[in-house]
Steps between C-alpha positions, in 0.01 A plus 500: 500500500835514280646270347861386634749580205806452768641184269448698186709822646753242635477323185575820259794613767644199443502501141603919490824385749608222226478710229686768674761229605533371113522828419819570748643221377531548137613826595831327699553281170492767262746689698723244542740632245806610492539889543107536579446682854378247778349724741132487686402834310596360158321144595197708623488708165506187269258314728288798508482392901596726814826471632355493884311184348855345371652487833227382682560165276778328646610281212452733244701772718739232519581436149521834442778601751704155385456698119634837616772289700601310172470834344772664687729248508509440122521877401856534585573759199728791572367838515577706203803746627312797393237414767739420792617764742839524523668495875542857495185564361360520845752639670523808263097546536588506899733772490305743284219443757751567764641843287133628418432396910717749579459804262159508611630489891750771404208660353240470773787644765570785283112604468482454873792786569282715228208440730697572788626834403170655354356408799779646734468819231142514594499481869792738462284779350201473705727588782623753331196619426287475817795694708487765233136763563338481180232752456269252265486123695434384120821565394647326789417163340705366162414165347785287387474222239730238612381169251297205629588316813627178396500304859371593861800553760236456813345166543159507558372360817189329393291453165174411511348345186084500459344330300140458465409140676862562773662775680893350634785664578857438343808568658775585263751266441875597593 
């Protein structure tokens, strides 16, 4: 038969959870100084403790939001003008978006007419060139390079997706 060792286990627990506690706690008074970060990572890094572990104790989590709150209110200094955006700072970023927005619109509409003609060329001269008799019914075929297709005109009814463990199908959104 074994021995119980329940009040030993407990016993040990105990003593790990004070440690770890003490431990916390020194942490909190050694970064209670002025200009030292008081945040659960940085506590967890000097305790050498988890940060999960720091907010599941409610007086330690405690102290350590009322340290960030003092910490914000007493860190009032201006920031340096070099590293302030000005009002127009954002407002100038927004319109070169908006300008670069539309040279690439102006650009997609003017590859689209490019598409459109080579493909009106092409229909063009295989009409030409089935009405006309052509001895050799090689010739009557040309291949024209028109560039890559940058975007599907026709929606697609249906996609279906497989993977190995599920089959679905995914309508496409409008």
């Amino acid at each position: 038969m074994r021995a119980d060792d329940t009040a030993h286990l407990i016993t040990a627990a105990q003593r790990r959870h004070e440690l770890t506690r003490a431990k916390a706690v020194r942490a909190l008074r050694e970064l209670d100084q002025p200009g030292s970060t008081n945040t659960f990572e940085a506590v967890a890094r000097k305790a050498e403790v988890s940060r999960s572990w720091l907010y599941t104790q409610p007086d330690i989590k405690d102290q350590i939001q009322q340290l960030r709150g003092l910490g914000e209110r007493t860190s009032n200094a201006p920031i340096p003008s070099r590293q302030r955006s000005s009002d127009s700072c954002p407002l100038h970023r927004l319109a070169i978006a908006n300008k670069r927005n539309q040279d690439l619109a102006e650009g997609n509409q003017r590859l689209w007419r490019q598409l459109d003609q080579a493909l009106g060329q092409l229909r063009a001269n295989r009409q030409t060139n089935t009405t006309k008799s052509s001895p050799n019914p090689s010739t009557r075929h040309s291949s024209v390079t028109i560039g890559p297709l940058l975007k599907c005109r026709r929606r697609p009814r249906a996609a279906t997706l497989t993977t190995p463990s599920l089959t679905q199908t995914r309508r496409p959104q409008p």
